[in-house]
N, C-alpha and C positions, 0 to 999 in steps of 0.2 A: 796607388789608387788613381786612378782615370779619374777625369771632371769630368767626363763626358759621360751622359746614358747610352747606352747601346741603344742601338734601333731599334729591337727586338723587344724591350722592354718598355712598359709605359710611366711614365715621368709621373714620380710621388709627388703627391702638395706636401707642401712642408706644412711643420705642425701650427693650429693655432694659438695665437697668443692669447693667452685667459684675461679675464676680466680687469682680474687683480695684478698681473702684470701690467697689463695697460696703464692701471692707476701711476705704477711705478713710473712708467711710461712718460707719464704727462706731467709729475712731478720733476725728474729730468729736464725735460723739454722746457719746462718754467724757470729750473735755473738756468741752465742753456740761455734762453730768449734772452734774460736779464744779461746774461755777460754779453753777448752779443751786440743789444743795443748799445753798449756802454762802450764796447770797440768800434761801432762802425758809425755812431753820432756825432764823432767828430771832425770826421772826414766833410759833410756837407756840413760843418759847420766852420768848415777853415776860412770863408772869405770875413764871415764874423770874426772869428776870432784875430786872423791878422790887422784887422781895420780898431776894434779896440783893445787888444792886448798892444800895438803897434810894431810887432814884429815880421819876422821877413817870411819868404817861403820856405827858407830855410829851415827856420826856428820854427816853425808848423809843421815840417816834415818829422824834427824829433819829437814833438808832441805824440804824432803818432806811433812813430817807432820806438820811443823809450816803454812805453805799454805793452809791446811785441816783447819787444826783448827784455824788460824785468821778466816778465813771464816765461819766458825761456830761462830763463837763470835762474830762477825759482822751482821750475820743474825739474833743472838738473839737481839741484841740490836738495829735491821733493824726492826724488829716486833712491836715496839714501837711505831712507826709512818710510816710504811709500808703504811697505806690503811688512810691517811692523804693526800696523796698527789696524784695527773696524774700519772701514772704507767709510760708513755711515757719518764714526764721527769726524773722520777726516772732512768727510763732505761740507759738513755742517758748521765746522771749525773756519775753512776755509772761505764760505758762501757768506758767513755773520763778517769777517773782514773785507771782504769785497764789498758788502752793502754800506759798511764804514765808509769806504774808501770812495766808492761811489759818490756818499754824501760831502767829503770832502772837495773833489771834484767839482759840486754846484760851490761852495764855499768860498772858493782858491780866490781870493784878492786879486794877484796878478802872475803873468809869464812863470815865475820860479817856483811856485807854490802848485801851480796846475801840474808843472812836470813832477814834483815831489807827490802828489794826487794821483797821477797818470801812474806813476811810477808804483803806488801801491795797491793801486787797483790792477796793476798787468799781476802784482807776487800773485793774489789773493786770485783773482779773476781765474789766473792760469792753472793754479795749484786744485782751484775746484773742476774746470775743465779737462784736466787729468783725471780727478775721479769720478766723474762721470764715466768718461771710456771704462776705468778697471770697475767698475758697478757692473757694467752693460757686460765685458767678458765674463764676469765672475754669477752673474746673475742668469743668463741668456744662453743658452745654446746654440753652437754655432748657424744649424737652421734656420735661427727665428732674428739673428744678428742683423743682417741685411734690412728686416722692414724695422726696428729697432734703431739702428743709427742715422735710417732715415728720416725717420720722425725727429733723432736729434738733429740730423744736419738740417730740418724745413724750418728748426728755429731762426735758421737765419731768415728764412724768408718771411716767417712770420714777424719778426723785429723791422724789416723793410718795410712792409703792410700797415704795421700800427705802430711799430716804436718809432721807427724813422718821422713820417709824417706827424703822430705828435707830439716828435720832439721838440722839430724844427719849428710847430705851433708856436707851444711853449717858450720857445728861444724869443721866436717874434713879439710874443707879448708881454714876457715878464724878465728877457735878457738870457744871457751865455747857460748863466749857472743853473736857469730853472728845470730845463728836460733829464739832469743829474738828479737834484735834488727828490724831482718826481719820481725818478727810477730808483733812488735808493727807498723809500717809501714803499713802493713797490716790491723791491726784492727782499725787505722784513716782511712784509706779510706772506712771498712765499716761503721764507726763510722759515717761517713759523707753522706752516701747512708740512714742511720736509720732515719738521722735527718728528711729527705724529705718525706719517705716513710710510720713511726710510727706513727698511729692515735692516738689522743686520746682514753684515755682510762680512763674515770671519772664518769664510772657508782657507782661505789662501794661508793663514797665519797655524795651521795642522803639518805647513811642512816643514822640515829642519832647517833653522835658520846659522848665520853663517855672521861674519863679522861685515856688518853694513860696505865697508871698501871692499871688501873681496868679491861680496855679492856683486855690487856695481861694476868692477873690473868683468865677473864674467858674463854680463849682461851688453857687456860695452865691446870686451875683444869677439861674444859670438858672432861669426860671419854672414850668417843669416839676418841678426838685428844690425849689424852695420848696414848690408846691402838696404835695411828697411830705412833707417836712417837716408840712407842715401837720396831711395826713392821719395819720401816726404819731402824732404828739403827742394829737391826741382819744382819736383810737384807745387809748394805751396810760393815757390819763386815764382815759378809761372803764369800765378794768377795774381797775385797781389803787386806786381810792378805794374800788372793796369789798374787793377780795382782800385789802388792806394790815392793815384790820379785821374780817377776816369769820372768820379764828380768835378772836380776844380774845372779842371781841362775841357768839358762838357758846356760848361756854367761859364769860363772865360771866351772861348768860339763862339757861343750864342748868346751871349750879356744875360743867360737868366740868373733868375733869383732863387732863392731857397723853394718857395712857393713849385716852379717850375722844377727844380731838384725832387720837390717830394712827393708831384706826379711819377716821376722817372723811376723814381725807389717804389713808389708803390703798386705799378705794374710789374716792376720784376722782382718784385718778392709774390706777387700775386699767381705769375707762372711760373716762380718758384715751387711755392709751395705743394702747387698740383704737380711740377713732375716732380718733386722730392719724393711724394705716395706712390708717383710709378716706380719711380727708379729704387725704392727699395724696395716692391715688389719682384722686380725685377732678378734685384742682388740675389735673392733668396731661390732664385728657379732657374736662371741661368747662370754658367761660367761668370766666377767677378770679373779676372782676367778679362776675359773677351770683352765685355760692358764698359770696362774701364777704358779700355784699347779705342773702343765707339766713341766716349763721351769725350776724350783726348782728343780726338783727332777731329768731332767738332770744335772743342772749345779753338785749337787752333784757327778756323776755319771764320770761326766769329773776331776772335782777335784780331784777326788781317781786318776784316769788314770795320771793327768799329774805334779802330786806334786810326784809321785813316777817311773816317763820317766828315766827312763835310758838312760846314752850317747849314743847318733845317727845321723845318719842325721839329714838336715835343716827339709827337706819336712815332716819329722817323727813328729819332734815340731811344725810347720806350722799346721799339720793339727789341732793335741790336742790342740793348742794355738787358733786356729780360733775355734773351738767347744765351748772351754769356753768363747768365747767375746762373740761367737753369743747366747748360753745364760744366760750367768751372765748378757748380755746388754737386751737380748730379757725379762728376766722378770721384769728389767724394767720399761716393755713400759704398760703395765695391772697396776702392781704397780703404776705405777705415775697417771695411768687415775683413780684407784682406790681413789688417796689419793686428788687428783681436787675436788673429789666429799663430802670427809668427812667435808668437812666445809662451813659456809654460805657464799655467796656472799661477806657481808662486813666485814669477816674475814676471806676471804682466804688470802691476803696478808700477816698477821702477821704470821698466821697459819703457810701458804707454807715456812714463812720467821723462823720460831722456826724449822717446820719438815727438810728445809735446813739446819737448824745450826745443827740437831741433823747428820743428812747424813754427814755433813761434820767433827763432834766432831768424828765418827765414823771411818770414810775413816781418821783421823788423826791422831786414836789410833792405828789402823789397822799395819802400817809400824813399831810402836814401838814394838807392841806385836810381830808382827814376825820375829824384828829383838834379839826381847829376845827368840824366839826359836832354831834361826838361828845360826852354828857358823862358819867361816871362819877358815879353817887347811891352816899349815906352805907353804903348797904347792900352796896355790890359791884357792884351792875349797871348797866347802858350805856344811853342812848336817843339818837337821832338816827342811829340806823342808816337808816331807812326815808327819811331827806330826804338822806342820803349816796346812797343809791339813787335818787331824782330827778336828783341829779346827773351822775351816770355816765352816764345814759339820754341825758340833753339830749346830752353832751359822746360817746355812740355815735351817736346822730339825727347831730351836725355830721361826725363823719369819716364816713356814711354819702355826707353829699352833697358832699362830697371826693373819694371813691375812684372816681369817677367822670371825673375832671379830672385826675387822676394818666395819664400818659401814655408809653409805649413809644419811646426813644429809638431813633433813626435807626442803626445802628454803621457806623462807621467805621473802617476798618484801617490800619494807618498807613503802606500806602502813598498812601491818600487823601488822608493828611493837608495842610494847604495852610500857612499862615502863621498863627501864633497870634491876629493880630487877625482872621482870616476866622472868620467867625459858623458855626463847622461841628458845633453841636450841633442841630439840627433834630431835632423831638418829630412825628410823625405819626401815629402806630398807636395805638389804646386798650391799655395796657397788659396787657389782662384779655385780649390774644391772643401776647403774650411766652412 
């Protein structure tokens, strides 16, 4: 099957998304938002926390990465019995632990208890972040996937806009723990809107099921979900060895303060979030492939620009800071629709739940390796930002010529299905037509 329309022919709108979808839609998006803020509020809160927990920048780097990477490890060992069970109540199971975990989070006394907090908010966090994706493939048709994940991925931006800013409120006036505490608050009462609202979701569980390791073995050797694996993992190195430091590093060059921080997050989630509504508009009517290829080869383009900004203005960082969200996040929203499509029905859930662990092994090594390029001088401020930025580039250049190779599984329903040792995963289609 060609991505491409003929000329000759006039380009279908794809279908629209109903009412009552949408609902689904926005209840997603609300636990999204919540995880999100809850990963990325502690990045501008690092000068706080080294100053009263009184540890190093080191011991702040694992704060952030032990969060990544529980969640990785939780989603490989999620895949096991991911597509075993209602997606619904997995969802729900997992989301009521996070809101836990969250609240322990504002609670944590000191250094060793935040990371044992961090560390269960990443299992919980990431395990519901997996089911979201296998909702969205199991619910949505590939047509409507594109503006669908984009509305998932603009929670980021929305978390930038109003999480970020009052979190960092919150931090200034009632201390570390309070923008936690407030989000977990938060994330029960949408925990409690989900319960009413999330259909079932027990399509996937009609096809012949297999001894949970065998499953994951063929989930893991198919070469299709490897090369996707592969691609994730650059992909999500590429952005997070700057994002991981591009508050600190930002904040340390120009002496601001949190204040100053949450102007910066709040224009770039603010152009965020409008091109996150283009760009899955986008996904759904053009090649993903091609759009991804685009958003790639700007975000590079911004990484040179703002890993080597020179001290200035807020509005000066503002803008290069909202460039690189809108597309380090804009590609995305092609990428995710792309990787919905690389696996069957009754193994997208493991699938989404390994390619999560590997997104998140990544986003977890991301903050180590740039905090070993990074160093802190006698006076306060940072250098090796600008060869952190070489880095991300090389490692966007490799999932460039990856995403290419990533390929559109064949579906099969399960009355097709034949005997578990028949080879009945066949890849044919470029993905970037899913």
């Amino acid at each position: 099957m060609s991505e491409h329309p003929s000329a000759s022919s006039p380009r279908i709108p794809p279908p629209k998304i109903t009412r009552g979808e949408w609902a689904l839609v926005l209840v997603l998006v609300a636990i999204q938002f919540t995880h999100m803020v809850d990963f990325v509020i502690i990045m501008p809160l690092g000068a706080r926390l080294m100053s009263e927990l009184d540890i190093t920048p080191i011991e702040f780097g694992w704060i952030v990465s032990v969060y990544a990477i529980a969640a990785g490890v939780a989603s490989f060992l999620g895949s096991l019995v991911m597509d075993r069970f209602d997606r619904r109540s997995v969802l729900l199971t997992m989301y009521g632990g996070f809101a836990l975990s969250t609240l322990f989070c504002g609670l944590a006394p000191d250094y060793p208890w935040l990371i044992v907090a961090r560390t269960l908010a990443g299992i919980f966090g990431g395990l519901a972040a997996v089911s979201i994706m296998a909702v969205i493939g199991d619910v949505f048709p590939s047509e409507k996937r594109g503006r669908v994940t984009g509305a998932i991925t603009s929670s980021f931006a929305v978390a930038s806009i109003v999480g970020l800013p009052i979190g960092l409120l919150l931090a200034d006036l009632y201390g570390r723990g309070a923008p936690f505490v407030a989000l977990a608050g938060f994330s029960a009462l949408v925990w409690l809107i989900a319960v009413f609202r999330l259909p079932q979701v027990r399509t996937h569980l009609e096809h012949t099921r297999r001894n949970p390791f065998r499953e994951l073995a063929a989930v893991v050797v198919e070469p299709n979900h490897q090369r996707a694996f592969a691609f994730t993992f650059f992909m999500v190195l590429g952005t997070f060895t700057v994002a991981s430091f591009m508050a600190p590093y930002l904040a340390a060059v120009n002496g601001w303060s949190e204040a100053e921080l949450a102007k910066l997050y709040f224009a770039g989630g603010l152009c965020t979030l409008v091109g996150m509504a283009i760009v899955g508009r986008l996904a759904d009517r053009f090649p993903r492939l091609m759009l991804f290829r685009v958003m790639a080869g700007m975000t590079i383009l911004i990484t040179i620009a703002i890993t080597n900004l020179p001290p200035g203005p807020v509005w000066v960082a503002a803008i290069f800071l909202s460039l690189f969200m809108v597309f380090a996040a804009g590609r995305m929203v092609p990428a995710q629709a792309m990787l919905l499509g690389a696996a069957q029905p009754r193994d997208r859930g493991s699938f989404m739940s390994l390619n999560t662990a590997v997104q998140h092994i990544s986003s977890g090594l991301a903050p180590i390796l740039a905090g070993a390029l990074i160093t802190k001088t006698d006076d306060g401020k940072m250098t090796g930002f600008p060869v952190v930025g070489l880095v991300a580039i090389v490692m966007t250049l490799i999932s460039l010529l990856l995403a290419g190779r990533v390929k559109a599984a064949k579906i099969i329903t399960p009355t097709q299905e034949v005997a578990p040792e028949s080879p009945a995963r066949s890849s044919s289609e470029p993905v970037a037509a899913a």
